[in-house]
C-alpha positions in Angstrom: 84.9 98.2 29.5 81.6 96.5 28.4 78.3 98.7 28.8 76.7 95.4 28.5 74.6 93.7 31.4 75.6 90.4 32.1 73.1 87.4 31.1 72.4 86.5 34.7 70.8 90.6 34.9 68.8 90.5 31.5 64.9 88.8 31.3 64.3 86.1 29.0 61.9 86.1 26.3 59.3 83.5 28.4 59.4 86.1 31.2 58.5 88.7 29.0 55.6 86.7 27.7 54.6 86.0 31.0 54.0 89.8 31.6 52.2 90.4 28.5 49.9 87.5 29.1 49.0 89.0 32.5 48.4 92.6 31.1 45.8 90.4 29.0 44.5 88.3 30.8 43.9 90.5 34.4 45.1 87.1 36.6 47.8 84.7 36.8 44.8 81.8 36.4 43.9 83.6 33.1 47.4 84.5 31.8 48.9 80.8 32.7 46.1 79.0 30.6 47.1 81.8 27.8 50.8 80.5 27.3 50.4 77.1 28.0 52.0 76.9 31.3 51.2 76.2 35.5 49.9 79.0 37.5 52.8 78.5 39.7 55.7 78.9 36.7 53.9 81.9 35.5 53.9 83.0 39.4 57.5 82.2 39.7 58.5 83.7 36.4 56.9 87.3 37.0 58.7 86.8 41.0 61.9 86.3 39.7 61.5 88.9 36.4 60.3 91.4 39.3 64.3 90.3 41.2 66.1 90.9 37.7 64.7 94.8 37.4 64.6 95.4 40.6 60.9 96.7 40.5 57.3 95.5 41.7 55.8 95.1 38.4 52.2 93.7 39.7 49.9 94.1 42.6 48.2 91.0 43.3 45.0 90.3 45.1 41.6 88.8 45.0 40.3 91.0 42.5 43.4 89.7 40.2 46.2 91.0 38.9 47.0 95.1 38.6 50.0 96.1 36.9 52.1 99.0 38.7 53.5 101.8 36.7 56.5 100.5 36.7 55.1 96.7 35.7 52.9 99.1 32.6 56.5 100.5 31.2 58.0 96.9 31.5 55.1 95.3 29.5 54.8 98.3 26.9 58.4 97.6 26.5 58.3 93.5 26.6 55.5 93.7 24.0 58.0 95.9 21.3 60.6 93.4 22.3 58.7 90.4 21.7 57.4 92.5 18.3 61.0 93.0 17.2 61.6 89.1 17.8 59.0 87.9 15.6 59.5 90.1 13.2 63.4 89.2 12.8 62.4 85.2 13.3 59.6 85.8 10.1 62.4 87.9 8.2 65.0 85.1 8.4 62.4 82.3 7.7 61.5 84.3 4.3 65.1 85.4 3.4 65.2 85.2 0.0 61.6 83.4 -0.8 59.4 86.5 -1.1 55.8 85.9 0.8 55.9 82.7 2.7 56.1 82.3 6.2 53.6 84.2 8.4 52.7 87.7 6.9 50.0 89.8 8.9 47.8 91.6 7.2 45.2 94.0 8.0 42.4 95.6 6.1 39.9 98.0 7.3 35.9 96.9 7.5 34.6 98.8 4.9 37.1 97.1 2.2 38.4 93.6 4.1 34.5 91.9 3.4 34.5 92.8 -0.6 38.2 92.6 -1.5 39.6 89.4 0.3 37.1 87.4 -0.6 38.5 87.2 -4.1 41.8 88.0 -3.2 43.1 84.7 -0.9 42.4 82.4 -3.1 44.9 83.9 -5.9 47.5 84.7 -3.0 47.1 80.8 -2.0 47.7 79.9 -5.8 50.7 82.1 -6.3 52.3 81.8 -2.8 51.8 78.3 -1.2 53.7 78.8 1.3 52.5 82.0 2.7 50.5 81.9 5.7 48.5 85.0 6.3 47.6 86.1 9.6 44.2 88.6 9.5 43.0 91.2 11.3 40.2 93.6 10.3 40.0 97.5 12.4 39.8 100.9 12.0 42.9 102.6 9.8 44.3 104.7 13.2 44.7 101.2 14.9 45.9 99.3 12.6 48.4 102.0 11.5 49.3 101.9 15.3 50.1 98.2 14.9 52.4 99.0 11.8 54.2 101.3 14.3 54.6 98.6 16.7 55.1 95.8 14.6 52.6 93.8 14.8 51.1 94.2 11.7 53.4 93.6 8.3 51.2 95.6 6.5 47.1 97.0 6.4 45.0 97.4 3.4 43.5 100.7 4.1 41.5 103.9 2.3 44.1 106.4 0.9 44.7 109.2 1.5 45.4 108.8 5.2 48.3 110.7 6.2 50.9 109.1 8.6 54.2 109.7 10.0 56.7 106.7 10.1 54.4 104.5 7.4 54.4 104.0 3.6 51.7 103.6 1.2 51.2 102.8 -2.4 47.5 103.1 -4.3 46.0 99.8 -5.6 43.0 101.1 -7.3 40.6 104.1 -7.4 37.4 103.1 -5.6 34.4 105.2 -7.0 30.7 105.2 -5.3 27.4 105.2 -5.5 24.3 106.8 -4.3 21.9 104.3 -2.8 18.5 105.1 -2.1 15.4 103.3 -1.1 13.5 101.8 -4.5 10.7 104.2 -4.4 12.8 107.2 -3.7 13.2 110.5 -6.5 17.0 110.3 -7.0 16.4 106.7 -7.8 15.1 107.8 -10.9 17.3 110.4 -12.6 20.4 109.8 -14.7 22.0 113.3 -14.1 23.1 112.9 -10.6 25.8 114.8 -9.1 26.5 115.4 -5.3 24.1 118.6 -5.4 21.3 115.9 -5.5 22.5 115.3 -1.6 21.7 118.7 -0.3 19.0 118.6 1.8 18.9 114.8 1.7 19.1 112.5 5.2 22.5 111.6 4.8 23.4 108.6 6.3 27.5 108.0 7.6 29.4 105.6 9.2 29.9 106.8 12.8 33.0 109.0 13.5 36.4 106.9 13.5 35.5 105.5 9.8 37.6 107.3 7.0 34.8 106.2 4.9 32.9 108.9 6.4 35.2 112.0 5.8 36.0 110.2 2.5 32.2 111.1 1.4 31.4 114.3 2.8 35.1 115.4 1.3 34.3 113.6 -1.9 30.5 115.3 -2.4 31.7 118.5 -0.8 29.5 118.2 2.1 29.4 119.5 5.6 28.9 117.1 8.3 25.6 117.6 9.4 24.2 117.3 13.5 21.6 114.7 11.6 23.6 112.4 9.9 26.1 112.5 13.2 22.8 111.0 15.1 22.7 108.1 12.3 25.8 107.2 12.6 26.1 103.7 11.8 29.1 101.0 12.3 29.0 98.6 9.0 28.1 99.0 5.8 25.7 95.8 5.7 23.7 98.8 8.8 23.7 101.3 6.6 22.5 99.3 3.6 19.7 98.2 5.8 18.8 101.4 7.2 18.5 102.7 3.7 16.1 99.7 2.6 13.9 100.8 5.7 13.5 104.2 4.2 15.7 106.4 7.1 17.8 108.3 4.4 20.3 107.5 1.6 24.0 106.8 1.9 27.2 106.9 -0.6 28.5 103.3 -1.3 31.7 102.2 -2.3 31.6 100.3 -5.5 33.6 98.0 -4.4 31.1 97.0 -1.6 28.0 97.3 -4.4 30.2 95.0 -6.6 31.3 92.6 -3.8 27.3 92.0 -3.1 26.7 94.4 -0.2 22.9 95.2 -1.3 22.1 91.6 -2.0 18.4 91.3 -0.7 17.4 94.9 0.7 15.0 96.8 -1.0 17.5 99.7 -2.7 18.3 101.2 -6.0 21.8 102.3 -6.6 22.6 105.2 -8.8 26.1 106.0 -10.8 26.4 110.3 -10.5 26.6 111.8 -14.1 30.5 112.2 -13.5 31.8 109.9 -11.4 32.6 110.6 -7.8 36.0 109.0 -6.9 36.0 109.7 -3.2 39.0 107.3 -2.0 42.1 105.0 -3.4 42.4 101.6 -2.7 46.3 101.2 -1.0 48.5 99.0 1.2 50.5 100.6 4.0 53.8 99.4 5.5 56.2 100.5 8.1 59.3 102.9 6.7 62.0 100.8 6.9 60.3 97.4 7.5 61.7 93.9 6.1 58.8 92.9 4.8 58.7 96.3 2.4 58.9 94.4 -0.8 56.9 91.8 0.1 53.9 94.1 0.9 54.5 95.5 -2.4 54.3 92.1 -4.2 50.8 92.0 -2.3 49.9 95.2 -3.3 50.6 94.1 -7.1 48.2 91.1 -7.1 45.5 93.0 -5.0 45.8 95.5 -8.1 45.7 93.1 -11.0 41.9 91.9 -9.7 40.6 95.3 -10.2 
C-alpha cells in the first residue's frame, strides 16, 4: 500500500506562493498585488490551503496579516519547495548547454562594485544566453541562500569556512595602506603592518569578513577604537580617511577598480606584500549548477 497522499490532499505550487507572498508582504492587499492576482483568489487560496493541512496558517485582522506557528513552518517549508522547483525547472532548461538560462549570482559589497563591472560584459560575450540574476550581501547571508537554494552560487572572500558549501579560489587579492595625503606613512617605502600600531585604524563594522581579513592579515587586535568607526562601505571608509579620521587597509582590487577616485588620499604598497584574502566562488555541495559555477569561476579568473 501507497504511503502517498492522494492529489486532492497535497497544495499546489500557486498556494504555496500565495503563503510566501503573504509572509512578505504582511497583508493579503500587499501579497495579491505581489503575484499578480485578486485579493479574493489570494484570500480563497490561503482558505482552502489552510482546509488541505488541516491548520490555521494566518491570523487576520486590521493590522494585516500574522502568520501562526503553524502557518511560519508551512511557509519556511513552501519557500524550500518552491526553491527546489526552480532550481530543477533552471537545471532542465540548461541541460546540456552550460550557463544559459537564469543563473543567480551573488557577490559580497566589498568585491561585487570593482569586479563585475568588468566581468558581465565578457560573460555576455561568451554566454548569450545566460541571464544572470544579482544580488549583493554579507558572505553569512548569502551562504544561507546557497543552503536554501536560492542563490546558484556567491562570489565571496576566502577563507570562509562553511558546512554543506564548496569553494574554489579565483585570485589572491593583496591591499593597501591608505592614508590621508599629508599623513607620515604616506611617505615611506618600507612599510609593513608594524607601521599600523598605534595608528587610528579604520574597519568595516562587524559582519564584514573584510574586517577580520585585515586585522588577521596585519596581525592586529581589534581595537575598542576602531569598533567605534566602524564603517559599512568601502566608498565610507575612503572618505573618512580623506577627512583625516585615521587610515584603513584597502583591497587592491577596490584601489584598482577606482574606489579613491576624487578623495584626497595616498595609497601605499607594504615592503612585502600583505595578501590578506582570496578571491573565490562558493556553491552548494551537491548542486546542479556545480560545473557551471566553475565555468564562472574560470572567466572571473582569467581578468585578473
Amino acid at each position: 500500500m501507497s504511503d502517498r497522499l492522494p492529489a486532492s490532499s497535497m497544495p499546489t505550487l500557486r498556494q504555496l506562493q500565495f503563503l510566501i507572498a503573504l509572509r512578505a508582504e504582511g497583508s493579503f492587499v500587499g501579497a495579491a498585488a505581489a503575484v499578480g492576482v485578486t485579493q479574493p483568489t489570494l484570500s480563497a487560496g490561503i482558505k482552502d490551503l489552510e482546509t488541505i493541512l488541516g491548520a490555521v496558517l494566518v491570523e487576520r485582522g486590521r493590522a494585516g496579516a500574522v502568520l501562526t506557528p503553524a502557518g511560519e513552518e508551512a511557509v519556511d517549508r513552501a519557500a524550500r519547495a518552491m526553491s527546489e522547483v526552480e532550481e530543477m525547472v533552471r537545471a532542465v532548461q540548461a541541460a546540456g548547454v552550460p550557463l544559459s538560462g537564469t543563473f543567480k549570482l551573488g557577490a559580497i559589497p566589498t568585491i561585487a562594485p570593482f569586479l563585475l563591472p568588468r566581468a558581465l560584459p565578457v560573460l555576455k560575450k561568451k554566454y548569450p544566453n545566460l541571464r544572470l540574476q544579482m544580488r549583493e550581501d554579507l558572505t553569512s547571508r548569502l551562504v544561507d541562500a546557497l543552503r536554501m537554494r536560492t542563490l546558484d552560487a556567491a562570489i565571496i572572500a576566502l577563507p570562509y569556512e562553511a558546512s554543506g558549501v564548496s569553494t574554489m579560489t579565483i585570485a589572491e587579492d593583496e591591499f593597501l595602506l591608505l592614508t590621508p595625503d599629508d599623513h607620515p606613512l604616506a611617505k615611506r617605502n618600507d612599510l609593513s603592518p608594524e607601521h599600523l600600531r598605534g595608528e587610528d585604524l579604520l574597519l568595516l563594522e562587524d559582519g564584514h569578513c573584510l574586517r577580520d581579513h585585515a586585522l588577521s592579515a596585519c596581525k592586529l587586535a581589534p581595537s575598542r577604537r576602531s569598533t567605534e568607526v566602524g564603517a559599512t562601505s568601502l566608498h565610507t571608509l575612503v572618505q573618512m580617511v580623506a577627512g583625516g579620521m585615521g587610515v584603513t587597509l584597502l583591497p587592491k582590487i577596490a584601489a584598482e577598480g577606482g574606489a579613491t577616485a576624487g578623495a584626497h588620499v595616498s595609497m601605499r604598497p607594504f615592503a612585502e606584500p600583505v595578501v590578506g584574502r582570496s578571491i573565490g566562488i562558493a556553491w552548494r555541495e551537491g548542486s546542479p549548477r556545480e560545473e557551471e559555477a566553475k565555468l564562472l569561476a574560470g572567466v572571473l579568473r582569467a581578468l585578473f
